[in-house]
N, C-alpha and C positions, 0 to 999 in steps of 0.2 A: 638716788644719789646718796651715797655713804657722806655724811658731814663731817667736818671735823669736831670733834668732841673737846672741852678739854678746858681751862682758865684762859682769858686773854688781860694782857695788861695794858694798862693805858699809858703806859710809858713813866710815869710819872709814880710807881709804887702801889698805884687802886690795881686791886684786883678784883673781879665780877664774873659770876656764871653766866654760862649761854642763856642768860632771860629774859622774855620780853614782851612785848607787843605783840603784835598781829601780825602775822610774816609778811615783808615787803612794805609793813609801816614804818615813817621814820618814827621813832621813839619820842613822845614829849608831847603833849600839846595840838591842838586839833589845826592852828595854824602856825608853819614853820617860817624861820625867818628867810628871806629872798635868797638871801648867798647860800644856805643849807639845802633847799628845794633847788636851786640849779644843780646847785653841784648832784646832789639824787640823782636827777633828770638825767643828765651828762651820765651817771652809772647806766643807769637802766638804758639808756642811748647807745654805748660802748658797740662795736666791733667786733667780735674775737675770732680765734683762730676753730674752727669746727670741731676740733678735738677737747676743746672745753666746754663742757657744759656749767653755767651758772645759773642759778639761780635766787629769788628773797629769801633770808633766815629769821629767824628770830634775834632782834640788835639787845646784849646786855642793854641794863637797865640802868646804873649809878654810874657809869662812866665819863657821863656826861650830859649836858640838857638836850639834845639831840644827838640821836643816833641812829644807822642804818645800816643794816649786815647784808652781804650775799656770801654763798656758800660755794665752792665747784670742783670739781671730780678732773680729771685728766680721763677719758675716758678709750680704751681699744674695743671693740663691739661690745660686752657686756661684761667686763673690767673693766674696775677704778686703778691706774697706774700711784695716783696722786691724789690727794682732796687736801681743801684748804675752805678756809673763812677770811673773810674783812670786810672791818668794821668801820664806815664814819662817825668821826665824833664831831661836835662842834658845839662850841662854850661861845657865841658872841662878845661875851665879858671879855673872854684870852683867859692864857693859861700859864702861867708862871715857868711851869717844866715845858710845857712845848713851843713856850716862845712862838704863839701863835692863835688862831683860834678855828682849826681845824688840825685834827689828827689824824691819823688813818694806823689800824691793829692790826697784824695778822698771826696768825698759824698755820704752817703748813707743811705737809707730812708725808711720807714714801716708805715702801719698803725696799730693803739695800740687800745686797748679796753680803754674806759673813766677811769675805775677804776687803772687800769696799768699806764695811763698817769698822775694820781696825785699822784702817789708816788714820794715822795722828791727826795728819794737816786736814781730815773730812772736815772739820770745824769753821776753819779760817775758809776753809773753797765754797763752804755753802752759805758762808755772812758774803764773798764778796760775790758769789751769783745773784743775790737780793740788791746790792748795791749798782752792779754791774749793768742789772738788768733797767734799772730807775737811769743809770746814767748812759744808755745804749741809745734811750728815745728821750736825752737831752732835759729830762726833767730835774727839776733846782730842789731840795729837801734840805730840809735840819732838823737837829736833835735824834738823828737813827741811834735806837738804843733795839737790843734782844737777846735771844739766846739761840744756843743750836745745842740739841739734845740730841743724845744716838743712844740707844737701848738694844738690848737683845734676851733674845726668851730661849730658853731649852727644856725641851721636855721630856717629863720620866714617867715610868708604872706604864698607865693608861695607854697615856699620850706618847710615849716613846717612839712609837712609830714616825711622828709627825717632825719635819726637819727644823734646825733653829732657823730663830728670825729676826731679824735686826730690823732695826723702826730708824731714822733721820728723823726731827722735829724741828720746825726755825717758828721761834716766834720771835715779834720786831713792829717796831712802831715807829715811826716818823711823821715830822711833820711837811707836809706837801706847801708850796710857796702859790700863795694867794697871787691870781691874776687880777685883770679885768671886773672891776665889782664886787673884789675883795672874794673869787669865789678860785678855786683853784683846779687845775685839769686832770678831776677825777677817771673821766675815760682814758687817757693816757697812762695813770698810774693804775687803772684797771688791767688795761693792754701788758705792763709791765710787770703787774703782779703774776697775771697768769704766765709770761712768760718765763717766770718763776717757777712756778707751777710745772710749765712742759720741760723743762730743764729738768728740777727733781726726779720725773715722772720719766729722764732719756729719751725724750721725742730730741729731735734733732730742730737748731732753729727755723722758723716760721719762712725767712727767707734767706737774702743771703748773708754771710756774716764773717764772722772773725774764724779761720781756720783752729786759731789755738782754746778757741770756748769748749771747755769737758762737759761734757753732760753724766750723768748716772746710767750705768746699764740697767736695761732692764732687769726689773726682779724675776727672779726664777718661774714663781705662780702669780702672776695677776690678783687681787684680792677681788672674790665676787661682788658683784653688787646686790 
């Protein structure tokens, strides 16, 4: 699975490399507090749609006193359409900026056809498919803050041959609303990230859905894995 590489922020201004623990350990301490370990469990628990592959990463390290990454790819037989990260944070204390004491981080990333990447509005339609997609399956969030990045490469000399290629980027943090035990419905915002994910990536919705929801066309070349 191609990861996503790259800074994630905690919402709140920290910024931290992909480092960490032991893949698929929560970060901190040999025993986690009750609400951090459900919520986990609930990740590793999750559903998804067959075309996502997830699985543990490596969770940054200073973001906060508990943490836990998974990584996952959008995958067509052996193309990545899509790859992304996220990350649980949880401070028991709370946290001032997330008005809470669970966050959740992500990144996630696609390649775009040239003509799709010069549209103005690509910016605003890819913050509100991250929103869209949290509020499709009815889940409660605050403080969503991020970015939507779009890039593009052209090549000369050598590489000339090879065609340009525009990148999309969102990264975005919020905070998920604490249910039942003070623990909040991490499978859900799982479910909703990747649908995030199949979106970027132009899979067409899981089921049925809103006729007017855009997806991204597929990219020209698949990126291998």
């Amino acid at each position: 699975m191609a990861a996503a590489q790259g800074r994630l922020s905690d919402g709140a201004g920290g910024m931290d490399e992909a480092k960490g623990t032991e893949e698929g350990a929560p970060h901190k301490g040999s025993t986690a507090p009750p609400a951090f370990a459900a919520a986990v469990e609930a990740l590793r628990g999750a559903r998804l749609r067959p075309q996502i592959e997830v699985e543990p990463t490596r969770a940054p390290q200073r973001l906060a006193p508990h943490t836990y990454a998974l990584e996952a790819a959008v995958v067509d037989g052996d193309e990545d359409l899509a790859d992304g990260r996220l990350v649980l944070l949880h401070d028991p204390a709370g946290h001032d900026a997330w008005h809470g004491t669970f966050r959740l981080v992500t990144l996630v990333r696609a390649e775009l056809e040239p003509e799709m990447a010069a549209d103005p509005l690509l910016p605003e339609v890819c913050w509100s498919w991250l929103t869209g997609a949290l509020q499709a399956r009815g889940l409660t969030y605050g403080e969503p803050s991020g970015t939507v990045t779009r890039a593009s490469s052209h090549y000369f000399g050598g590489l000339s041959a090879r065609p340009a290629a525009s990148q999309i980027e969102i990264r975005a943090s919020w905070t998920p609303r604490e249910g039942l035990g003070g623990v909040p419905d991490t499978a859900a915002h799982l479910a909703s990230w990747c649908d995030l994910l199949a979106q970027v990536a132009g899979l067409p919705p899981a089921g049925p859905g809103d006729a007017s929801i855009v997806t991204l066309p597929q990219r020209r070349g698949p990126q291998s894995r």
